[in-house]
BALO-435900 format. One record per residue (C-alpha): x, y, z; residue number from 1; residue in three letters. Coordinates in steps of 0.25 Angstrom, whole numbers, plus 5000, padded with zeros to 4 digits. Layout:
<atoms>
{x: X y: Y z: Z k: NUM r: ALA}
...
</atoms>
This chain:
<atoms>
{x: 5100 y: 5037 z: 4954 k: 1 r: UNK}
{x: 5096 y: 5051 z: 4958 k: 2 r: UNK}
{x: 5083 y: 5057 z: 4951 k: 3 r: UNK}
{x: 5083 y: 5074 z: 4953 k: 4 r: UNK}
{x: 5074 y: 5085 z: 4951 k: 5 r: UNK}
{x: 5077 y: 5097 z: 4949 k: 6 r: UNK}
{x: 5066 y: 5110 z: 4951 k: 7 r: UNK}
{x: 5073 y: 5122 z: 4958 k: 8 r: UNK}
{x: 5073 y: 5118 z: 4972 k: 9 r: UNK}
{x: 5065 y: 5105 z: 4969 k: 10 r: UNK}
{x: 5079 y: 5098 z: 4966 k: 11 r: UNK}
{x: 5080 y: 5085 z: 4973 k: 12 r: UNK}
{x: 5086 y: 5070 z: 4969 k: 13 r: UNK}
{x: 5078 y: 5056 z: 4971 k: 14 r: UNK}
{x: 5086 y: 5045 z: 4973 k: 15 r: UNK}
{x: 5085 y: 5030 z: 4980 k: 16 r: UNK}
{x: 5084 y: 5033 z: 4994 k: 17 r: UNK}
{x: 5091 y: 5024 z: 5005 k: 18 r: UNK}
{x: 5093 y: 5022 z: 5019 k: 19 r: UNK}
{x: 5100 y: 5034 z: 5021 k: 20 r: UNK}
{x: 5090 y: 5043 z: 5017 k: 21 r: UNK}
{x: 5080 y: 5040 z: 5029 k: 22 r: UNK}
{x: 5084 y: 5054 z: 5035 k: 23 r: UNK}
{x: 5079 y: 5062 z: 5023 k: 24 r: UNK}
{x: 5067 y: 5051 z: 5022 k: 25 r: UNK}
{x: 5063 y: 5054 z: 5036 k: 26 r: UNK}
{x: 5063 y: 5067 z: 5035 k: 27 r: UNK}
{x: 5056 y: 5068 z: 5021 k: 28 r: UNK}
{x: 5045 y: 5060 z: 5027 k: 29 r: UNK}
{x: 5043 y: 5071 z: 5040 k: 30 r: UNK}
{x: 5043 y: 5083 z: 5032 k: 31 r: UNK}
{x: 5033 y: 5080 z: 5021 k: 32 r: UNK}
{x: 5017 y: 5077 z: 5020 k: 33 r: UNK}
{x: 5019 y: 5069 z: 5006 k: 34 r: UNK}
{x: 5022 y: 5056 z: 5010 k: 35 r: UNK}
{x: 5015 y: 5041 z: 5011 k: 36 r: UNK}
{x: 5021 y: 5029 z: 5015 k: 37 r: UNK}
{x: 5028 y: 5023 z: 5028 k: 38 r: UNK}
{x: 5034 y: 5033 z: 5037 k: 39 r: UNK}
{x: 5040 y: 5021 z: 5046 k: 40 r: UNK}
{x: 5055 y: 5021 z: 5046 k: 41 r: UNK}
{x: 5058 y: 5008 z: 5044 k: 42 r: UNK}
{x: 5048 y: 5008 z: 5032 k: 43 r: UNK}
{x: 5056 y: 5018 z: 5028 k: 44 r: UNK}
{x: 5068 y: 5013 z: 5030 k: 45 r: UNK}
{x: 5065 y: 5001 z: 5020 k: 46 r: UNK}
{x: 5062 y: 5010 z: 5008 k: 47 r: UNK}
{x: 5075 y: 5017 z: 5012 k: 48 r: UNK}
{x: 5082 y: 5005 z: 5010 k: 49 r: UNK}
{x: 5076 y: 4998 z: 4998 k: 50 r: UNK}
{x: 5084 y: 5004 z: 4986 k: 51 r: UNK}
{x: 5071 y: 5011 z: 4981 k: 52 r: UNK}
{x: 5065 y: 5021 z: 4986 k: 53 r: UNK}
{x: 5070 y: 5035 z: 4983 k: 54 r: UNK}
{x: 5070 y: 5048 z: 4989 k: 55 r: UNK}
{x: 5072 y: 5063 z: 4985 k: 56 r: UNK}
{x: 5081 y: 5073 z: 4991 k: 57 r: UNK}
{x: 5084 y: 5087 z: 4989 k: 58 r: UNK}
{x: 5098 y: 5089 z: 4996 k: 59 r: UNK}
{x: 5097 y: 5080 z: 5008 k: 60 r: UNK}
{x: 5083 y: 5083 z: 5010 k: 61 r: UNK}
{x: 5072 y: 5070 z: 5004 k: 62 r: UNK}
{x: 5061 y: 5078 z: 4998 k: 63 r: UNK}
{x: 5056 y: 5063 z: 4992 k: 64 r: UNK}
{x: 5054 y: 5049 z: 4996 k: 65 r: UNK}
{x: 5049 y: 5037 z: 4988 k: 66 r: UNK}
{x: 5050 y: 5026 z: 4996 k: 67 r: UNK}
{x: 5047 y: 5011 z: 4986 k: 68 r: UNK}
{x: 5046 y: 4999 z: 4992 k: 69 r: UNK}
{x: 5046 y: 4987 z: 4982 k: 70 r: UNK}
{x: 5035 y: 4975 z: 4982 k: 71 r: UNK}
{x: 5041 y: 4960 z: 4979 k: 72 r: UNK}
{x: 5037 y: 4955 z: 4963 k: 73 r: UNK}
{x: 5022 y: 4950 z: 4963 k: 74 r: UNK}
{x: 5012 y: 4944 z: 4953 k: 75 r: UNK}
{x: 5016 y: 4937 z: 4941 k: 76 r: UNK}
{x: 5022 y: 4944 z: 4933 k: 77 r: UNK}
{x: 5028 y: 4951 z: 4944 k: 78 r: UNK}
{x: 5025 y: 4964 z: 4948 k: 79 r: UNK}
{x: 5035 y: 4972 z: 4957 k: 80 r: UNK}
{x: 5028 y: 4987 z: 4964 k: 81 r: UNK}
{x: 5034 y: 4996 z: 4972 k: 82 r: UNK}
{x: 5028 y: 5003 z: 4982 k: 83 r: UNK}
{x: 5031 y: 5019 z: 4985 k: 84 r: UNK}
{x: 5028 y: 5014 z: 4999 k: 85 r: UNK}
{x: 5034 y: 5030 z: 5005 k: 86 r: UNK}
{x: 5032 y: 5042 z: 4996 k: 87 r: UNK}
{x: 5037 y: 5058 z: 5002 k: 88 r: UNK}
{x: 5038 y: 5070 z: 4995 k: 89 r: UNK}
{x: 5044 y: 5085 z: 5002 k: 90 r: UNK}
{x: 5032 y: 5093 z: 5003 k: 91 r: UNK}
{x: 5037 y: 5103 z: 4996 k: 92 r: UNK}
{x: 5044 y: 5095 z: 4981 k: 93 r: UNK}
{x: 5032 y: 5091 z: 4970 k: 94 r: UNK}
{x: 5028 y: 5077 z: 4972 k: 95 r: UNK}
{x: 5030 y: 5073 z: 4959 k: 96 r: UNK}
{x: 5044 y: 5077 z: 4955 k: 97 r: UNK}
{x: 5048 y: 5071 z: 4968 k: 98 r: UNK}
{x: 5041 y: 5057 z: 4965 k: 99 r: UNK}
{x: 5047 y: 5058 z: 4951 k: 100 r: UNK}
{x: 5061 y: 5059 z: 4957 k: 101 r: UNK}
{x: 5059 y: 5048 z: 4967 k: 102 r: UNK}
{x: 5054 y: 5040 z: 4957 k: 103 r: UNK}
{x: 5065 y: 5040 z: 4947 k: 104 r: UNK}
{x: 5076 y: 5033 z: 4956 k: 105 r: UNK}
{x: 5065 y: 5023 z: 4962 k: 106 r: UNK}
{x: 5062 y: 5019 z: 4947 k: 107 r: UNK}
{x: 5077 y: 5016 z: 4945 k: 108 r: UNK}
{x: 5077 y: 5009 z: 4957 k: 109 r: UNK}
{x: 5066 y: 5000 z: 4952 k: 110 r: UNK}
{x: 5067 y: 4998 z: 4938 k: 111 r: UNK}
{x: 5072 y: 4985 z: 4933 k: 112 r: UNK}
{x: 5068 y: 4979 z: 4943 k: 113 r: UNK}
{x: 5054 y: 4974 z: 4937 k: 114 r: UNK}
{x: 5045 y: 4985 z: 4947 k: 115 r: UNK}
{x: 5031 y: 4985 z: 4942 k: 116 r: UNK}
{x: 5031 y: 4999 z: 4946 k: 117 r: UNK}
{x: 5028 y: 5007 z: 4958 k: 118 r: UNK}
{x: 5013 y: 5009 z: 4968 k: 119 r: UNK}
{x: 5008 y: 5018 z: 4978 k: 120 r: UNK}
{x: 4995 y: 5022 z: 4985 k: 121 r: UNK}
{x: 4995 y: 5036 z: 4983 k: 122 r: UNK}
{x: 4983 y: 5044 z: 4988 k: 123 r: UNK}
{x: 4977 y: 5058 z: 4981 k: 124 r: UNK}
{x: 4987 y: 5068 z: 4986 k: 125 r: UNK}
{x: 5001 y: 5071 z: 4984 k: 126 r: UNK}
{x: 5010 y: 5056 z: 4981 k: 127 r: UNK}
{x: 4998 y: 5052 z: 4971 k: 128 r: UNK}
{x: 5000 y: 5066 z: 4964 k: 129 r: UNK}
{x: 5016 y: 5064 z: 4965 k: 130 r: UNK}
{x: 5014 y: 5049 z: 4960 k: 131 r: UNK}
{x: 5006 y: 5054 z: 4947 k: 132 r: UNK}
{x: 5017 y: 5064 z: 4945 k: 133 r: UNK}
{x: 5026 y: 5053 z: 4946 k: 134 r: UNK}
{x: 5022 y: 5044 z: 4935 k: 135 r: UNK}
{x: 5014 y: 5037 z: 4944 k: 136 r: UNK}
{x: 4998 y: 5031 z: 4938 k: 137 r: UNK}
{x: 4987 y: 5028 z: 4948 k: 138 r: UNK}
{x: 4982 y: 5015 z: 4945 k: 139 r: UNK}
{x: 4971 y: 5012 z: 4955 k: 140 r: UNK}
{x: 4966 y: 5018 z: 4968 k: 141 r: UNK}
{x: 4965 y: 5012 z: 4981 k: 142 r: UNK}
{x: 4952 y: 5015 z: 4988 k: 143 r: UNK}
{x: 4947 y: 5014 z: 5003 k: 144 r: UNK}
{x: 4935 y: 5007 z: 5010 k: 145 r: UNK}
{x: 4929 y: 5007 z: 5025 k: 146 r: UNK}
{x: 4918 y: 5000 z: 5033 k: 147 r: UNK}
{x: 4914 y: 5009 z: 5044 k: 148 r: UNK}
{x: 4905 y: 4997 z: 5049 k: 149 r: UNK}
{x: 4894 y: 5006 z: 5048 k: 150 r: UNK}
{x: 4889 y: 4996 z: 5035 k: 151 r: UNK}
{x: 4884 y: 4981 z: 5037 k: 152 r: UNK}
{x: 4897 y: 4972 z: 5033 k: 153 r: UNK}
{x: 4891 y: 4960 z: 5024 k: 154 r: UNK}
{x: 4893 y: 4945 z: 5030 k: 155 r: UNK}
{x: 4903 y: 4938 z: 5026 k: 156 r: UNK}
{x: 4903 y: 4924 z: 5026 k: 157 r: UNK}
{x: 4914 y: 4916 z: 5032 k: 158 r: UNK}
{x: 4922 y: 4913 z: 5016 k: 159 r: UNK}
{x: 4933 y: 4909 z: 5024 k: 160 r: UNK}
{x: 4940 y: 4906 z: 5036 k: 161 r: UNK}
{x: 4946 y: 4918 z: 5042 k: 162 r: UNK}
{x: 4958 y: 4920 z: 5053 k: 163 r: UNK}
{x: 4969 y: 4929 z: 5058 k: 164 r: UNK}
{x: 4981 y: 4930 z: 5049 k: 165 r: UNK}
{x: 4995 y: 4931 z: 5055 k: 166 r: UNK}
{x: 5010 y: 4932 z: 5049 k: 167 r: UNK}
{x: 5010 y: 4919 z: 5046 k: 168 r: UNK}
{x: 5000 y: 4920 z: 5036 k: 169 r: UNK}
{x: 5008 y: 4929 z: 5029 k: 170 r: UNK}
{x: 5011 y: 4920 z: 5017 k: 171 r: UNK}
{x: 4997 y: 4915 z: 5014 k: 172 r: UNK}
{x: 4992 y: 4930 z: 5016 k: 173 r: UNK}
{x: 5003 y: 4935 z: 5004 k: 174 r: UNK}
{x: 5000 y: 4924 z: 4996 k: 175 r: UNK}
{x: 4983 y: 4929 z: 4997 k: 176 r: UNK}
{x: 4988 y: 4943 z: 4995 k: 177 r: UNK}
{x: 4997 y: 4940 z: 4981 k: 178 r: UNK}
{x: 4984 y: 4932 z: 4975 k: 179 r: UNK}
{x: 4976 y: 4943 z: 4980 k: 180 r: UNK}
{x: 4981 y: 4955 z: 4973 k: 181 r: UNK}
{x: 4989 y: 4960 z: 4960 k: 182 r: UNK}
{x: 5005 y: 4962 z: 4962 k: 183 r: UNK}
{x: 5001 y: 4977 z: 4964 k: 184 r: UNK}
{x: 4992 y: 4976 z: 4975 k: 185 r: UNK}
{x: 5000 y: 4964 z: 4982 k: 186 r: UNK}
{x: 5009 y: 4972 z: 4991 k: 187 r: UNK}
{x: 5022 y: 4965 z: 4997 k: 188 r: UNK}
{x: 5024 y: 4952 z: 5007 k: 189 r: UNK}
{x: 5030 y: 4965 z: 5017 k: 190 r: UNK}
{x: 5017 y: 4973 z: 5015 k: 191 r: UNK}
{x: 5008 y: 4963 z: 5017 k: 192 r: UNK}
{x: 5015 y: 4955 z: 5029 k: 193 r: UNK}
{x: 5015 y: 4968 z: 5034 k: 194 r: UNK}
{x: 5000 y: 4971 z: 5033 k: 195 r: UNK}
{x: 4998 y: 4957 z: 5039 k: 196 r: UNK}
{x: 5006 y: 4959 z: 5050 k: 197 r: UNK}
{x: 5001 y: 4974 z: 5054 k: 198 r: UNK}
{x: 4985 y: 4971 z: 5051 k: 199 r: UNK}
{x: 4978 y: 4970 z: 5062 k: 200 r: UNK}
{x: 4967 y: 4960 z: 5058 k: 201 r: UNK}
{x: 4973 y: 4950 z: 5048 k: 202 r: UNK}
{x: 4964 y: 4939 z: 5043 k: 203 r: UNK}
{x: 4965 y: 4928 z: 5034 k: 204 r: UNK}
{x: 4954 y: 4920 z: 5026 k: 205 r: UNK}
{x: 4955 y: 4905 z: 5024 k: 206 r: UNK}
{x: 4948 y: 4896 z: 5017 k: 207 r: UNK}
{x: 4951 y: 4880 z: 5016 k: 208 r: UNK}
{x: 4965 y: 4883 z: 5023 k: 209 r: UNK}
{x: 4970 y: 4894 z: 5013 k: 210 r: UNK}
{x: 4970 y: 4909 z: 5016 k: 211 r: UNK}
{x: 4962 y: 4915 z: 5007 k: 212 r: UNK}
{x: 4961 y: 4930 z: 5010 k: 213 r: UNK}
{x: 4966 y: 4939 z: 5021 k: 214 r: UNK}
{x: 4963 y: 4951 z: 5025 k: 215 r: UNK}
{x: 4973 y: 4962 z: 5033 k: 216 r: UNK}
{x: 4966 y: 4973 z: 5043 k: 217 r: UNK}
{x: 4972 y: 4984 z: 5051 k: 218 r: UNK}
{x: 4968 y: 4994 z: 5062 k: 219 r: UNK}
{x: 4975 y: 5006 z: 5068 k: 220 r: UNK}
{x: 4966 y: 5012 z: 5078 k: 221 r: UNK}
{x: 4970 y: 5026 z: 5074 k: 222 r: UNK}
{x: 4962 y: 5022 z: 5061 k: 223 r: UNK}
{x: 4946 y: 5020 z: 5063 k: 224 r: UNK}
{x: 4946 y: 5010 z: 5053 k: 225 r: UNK}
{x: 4953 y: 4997 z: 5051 k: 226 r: UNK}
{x: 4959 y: 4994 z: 5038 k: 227 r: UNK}
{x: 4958 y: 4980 z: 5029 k: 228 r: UNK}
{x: 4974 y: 4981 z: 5024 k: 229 r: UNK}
{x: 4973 y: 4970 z: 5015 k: 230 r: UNK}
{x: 4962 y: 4960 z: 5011 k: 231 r: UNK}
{x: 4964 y: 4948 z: 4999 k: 232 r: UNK}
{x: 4958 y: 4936 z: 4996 k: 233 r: UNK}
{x: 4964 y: 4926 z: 4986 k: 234 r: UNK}
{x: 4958 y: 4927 z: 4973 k: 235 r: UNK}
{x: 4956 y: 4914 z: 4971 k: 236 r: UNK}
{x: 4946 y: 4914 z: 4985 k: 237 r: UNK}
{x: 4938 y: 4926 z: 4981 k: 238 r: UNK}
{x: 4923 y: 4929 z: 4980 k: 239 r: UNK}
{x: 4923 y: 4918 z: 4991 k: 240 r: UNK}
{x: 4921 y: 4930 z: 5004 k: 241 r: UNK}
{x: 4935 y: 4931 z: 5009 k: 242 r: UNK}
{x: 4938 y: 4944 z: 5005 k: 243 r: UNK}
{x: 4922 y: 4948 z: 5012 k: 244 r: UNK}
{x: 4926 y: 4940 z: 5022 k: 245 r: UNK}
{x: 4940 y: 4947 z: 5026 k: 246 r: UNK}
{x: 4935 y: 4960 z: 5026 k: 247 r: UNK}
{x: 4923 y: 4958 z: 5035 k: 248 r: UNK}
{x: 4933 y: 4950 z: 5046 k: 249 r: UNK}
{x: 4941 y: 4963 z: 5044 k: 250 r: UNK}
{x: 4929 y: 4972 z: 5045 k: 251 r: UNK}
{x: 4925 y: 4964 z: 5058 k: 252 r: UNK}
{x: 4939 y: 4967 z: 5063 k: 253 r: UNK}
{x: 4938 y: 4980 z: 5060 k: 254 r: UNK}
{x: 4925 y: 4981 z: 5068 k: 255 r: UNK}
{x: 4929 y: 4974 z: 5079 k: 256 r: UNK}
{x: 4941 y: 4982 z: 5082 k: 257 r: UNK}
{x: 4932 y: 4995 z: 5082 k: 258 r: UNK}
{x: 4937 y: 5002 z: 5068 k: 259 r: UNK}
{x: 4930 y: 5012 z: 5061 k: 260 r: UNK}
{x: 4927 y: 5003 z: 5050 k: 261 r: UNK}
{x: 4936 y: 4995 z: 5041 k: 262 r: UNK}
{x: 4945 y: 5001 z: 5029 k: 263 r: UNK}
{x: 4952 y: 4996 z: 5016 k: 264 r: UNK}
{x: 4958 y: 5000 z: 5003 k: 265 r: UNK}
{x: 4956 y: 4993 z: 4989 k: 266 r: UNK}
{x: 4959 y: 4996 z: 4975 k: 267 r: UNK}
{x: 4949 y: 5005 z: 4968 k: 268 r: UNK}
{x: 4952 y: 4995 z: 4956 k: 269 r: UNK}
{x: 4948 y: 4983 z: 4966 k: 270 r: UNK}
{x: 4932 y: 4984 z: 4963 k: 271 r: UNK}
{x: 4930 y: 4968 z: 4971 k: 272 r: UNK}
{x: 4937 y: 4973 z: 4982 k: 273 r: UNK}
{x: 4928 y: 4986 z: 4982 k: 274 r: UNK}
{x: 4915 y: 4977 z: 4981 k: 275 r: UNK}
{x: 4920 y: 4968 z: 4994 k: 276 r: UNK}
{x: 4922 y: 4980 z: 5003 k: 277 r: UNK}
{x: 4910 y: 4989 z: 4998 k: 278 r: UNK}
{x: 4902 y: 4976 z: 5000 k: 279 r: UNK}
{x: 4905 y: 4974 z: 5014 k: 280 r: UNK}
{x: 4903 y: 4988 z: 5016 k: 281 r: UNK}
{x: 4915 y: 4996 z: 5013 k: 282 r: UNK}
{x: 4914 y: 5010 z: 5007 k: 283 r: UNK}
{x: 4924 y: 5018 z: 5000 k: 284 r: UNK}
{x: 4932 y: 5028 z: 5008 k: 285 r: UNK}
{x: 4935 y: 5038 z: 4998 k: 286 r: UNK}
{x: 4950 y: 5035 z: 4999 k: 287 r: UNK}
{x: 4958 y: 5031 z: 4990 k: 288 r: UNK}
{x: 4974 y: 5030 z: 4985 k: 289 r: UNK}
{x: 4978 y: 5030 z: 4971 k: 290 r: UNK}
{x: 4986 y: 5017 z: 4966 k: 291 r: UNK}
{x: 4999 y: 5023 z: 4959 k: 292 r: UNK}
{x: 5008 y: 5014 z: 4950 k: 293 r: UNK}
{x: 5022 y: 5019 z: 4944 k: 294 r: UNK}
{x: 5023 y: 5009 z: 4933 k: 295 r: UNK}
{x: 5038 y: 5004 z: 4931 k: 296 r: UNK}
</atoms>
C-alpha cells in the first residue's frame, strides 16, 4: 500500500521499503541533517529487510525514511512496541507531511498484529516537532546526570557481593532486567545482549548465590565522561544498597580510568532513581529527551 501527498511539487509516495531501496536509503542519509538513528550499513540493512519500515520517494529520489524495528511481546498482559530506531527527512519537504505519509503504510503493516504502539527518544528540535505533527503524544522525558568527581561520593557498604559479568551471564542478567522494568522500558534480549557485550565495565551483584542487580558501563575516549548504560536491581532486593552499591563501583571504574566524571540518563517520571543518583552526588545536566508514544 502506497500513501501520496500531493502539494505542487511536494508530491511524493510512502510505501514498505525493502532491500532494494539501500541506494536511495544511502543517499537520503548523506544529503540531509534531519536524521537520528543508526548510520551503520548492516543496521540498516535489517530495517530494510524486516517488512516494516517505510520509505518516501519523489520519482526515484527517497526524500523520507522511517525505519521500525519491532520488540518481542513483554509483561503480562502482553505488550508489544516498536521502536523508530532511524528517522530522515529531505531538508527541503515539511517534517510533518512526511512522517504522516511514512506512518500510514507502517500502521498497515502493524495492525492486527496486537502492537501496543510505537516509541522514540526525540530531543527538542526538528523529529519531535514532526512527531507531534504526526499524531505522536510525549509522554515522559528523559533526563541526564554527571558526577564530575569534584563532590564527595557517599560510602557504600558492601550490600552485596559484586563481580564481572560475561556472556554467559546473559540469562540471569535478562531475567533481572524483565523484573526490573515495565514492558515499555524493558528493551529487547538483542539490545540488551548487545549493551552487555559492548559495555566496557560490566558488573553483577550477588547475594546468597542469586544475581541480584547489574549494572552496564561504557567509555569512548573521544567522550570525557563515561556513561552508566543500564543499571537494575530486582524489586524484590531493593532498599537493601545494591542499586548505591552498583553505581559507586561504576563511578570507581570510571575514576580509575581517568574520565571526566560519570554520566546517565533516567526517566523524569523515575523520582527513586533521581533521589539515588542526586544522593551520591549527581547533578542534572540540563539535557533531556521527550519520551514520544504513537498509541495503536
Amino acid at each position: 500500500m502506497s500513501w501520496w501527498w500531493n502539494s505542487h511539487d511536494e508530491t511524493f509516495a510512502a510505501r514498505l521499503a525493502g532491500p532494494a531501496d539501500r541506494p536511495a536509503l544511502s543517499a537520503l542519509l548523506a544529503d540531509t541533517w534531519r536524521r537520528q538513528g543508526p548510520l551503520a550499513v548492516e543496521e540498516q540493512a535489517t530495517l530494510l529487510r524486516n517488512g516494516l519500515s517505510t520509505i518516501a520517494l519523489a520519482h526515484k529520489d527517497a526524500v523520507g525514511f522511517l525505519g521500525l524495528s519491532a520488540r518481542m511481546p513483554a509483561g503480562s498482559p502482553a505488550e508489544t512496541w516498536v521502536d523508530l530506531a532511524l528517522t530522515a527527512v529531505a531538508a527541503d519537504r515539511p517534517i510533518g507531511k512526511v512522517l504522516q505519509g511514512l506512518l500510514d503504510p507502517a500502521l498497515s503493516a502493524l495492525r492486527g498484529h496486537g502492537v501496543t504502539g510505537l516509541a522514540c527518544l526525540a530531543g527538542e528540535g526538528w523529529l519531535r516537532d514532526g512527531l507531534m505533527a504526526a499524531e505522536f503524544v510525549q509522554v515522559d522525558r528523559v533526563v541526564g546526570y554527571a558526577h564530575n568527581f569534584g563532590r564527595t561520593v557517599p560510602e557504600a557498604l558492601p550490600a552485596a557481593t559484586l563481580r564481572t559479568a560475561h556472556a554467559a551471564d546473559f540469562d540471569a542478567i535478562q531475567a533481572v532486567n524483565a523484573e526490573a522494568f515495565d514492558p515499555f522500558w524493558r528493551y529487547g534480549d538483542a539490545t540488551i545482549l548487545s549493551w552487555l557485550l559492548t559495555s566496557d565495565h560490566a558488573t553483577l551483584a550477588e547475594m546468597d548465590g542469586q544475581v541480584t542487580g547489574f549494572a552496564l558501563t561504557s567509555h569512548n575516549p573521544e567522550n570525557e565522561y563515561a556513561y552508566l548504560i543500564r543499571l537494575a536491581t530486582l524489586p524484590s532486593h531493593r532498599d537493601r544498597g545494591i542499586g548505591r552499591q552498583l553505581v559507586a563501583d561504576a563511578l570507581d571504574y570510571a575514576r580509575v580510568i581517568g574520565a571526566g566524571g560519570l554520566a546517565l540518563n533516567t526517566q523524569a517520571s523515575n523520582l527513586v532513581s533521581r533521589g539515588l543518583y542526586e544522593s551520591l552526588g549527581f547533578r542534572p545536566t540540563g539535557q533531556a529527551l521527550s519520551v514520544m508514544v504513537y498509541p495503536m
